[in-house]
C-alpha positions as MATLAB code, in Angstrom:
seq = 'XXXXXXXXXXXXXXXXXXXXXXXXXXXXXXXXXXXXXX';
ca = [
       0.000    0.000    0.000;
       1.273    3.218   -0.734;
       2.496    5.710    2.231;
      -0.605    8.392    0.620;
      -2.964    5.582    1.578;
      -1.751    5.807    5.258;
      -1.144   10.118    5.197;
      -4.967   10.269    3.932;
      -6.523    7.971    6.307;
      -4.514    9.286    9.546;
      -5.505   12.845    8.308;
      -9.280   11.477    8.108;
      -9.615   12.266    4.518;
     -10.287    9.185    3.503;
     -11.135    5.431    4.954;
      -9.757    2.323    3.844;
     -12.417   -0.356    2.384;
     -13.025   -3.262    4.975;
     -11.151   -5.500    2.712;
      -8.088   -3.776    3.081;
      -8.213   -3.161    6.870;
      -8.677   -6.922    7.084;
      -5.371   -7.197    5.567;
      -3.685   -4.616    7.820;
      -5.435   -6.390   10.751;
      -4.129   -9.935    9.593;
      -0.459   -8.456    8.501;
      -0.317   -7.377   12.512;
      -2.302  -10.081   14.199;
      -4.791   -7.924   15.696;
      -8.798   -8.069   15.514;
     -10.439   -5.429   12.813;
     -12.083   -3.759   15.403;
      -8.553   -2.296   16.048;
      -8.837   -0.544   13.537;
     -11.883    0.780   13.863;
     -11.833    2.146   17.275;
     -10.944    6.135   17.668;
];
């Protein structure tokens, strides 16, 4: 994934499709609700 992909979504511009937060959350062995807390 590109670093933009990360810049955008920290700065709330954008959010990442469940599909790839799935793959974040597998790549780091946490839950997807990790993700999805604030």
């Amino acid at each position: 994934m590109p670093s933009s992909f990360f810049s955008e979504w920290k700065r709330g511009k954008m959010m990442p499709k469940a599909d790839k937060l799935q793959i974040l959350a597998d790549y780091f062995g946490v839950p997807l609700d990790y993700f999805l807390k604030e």
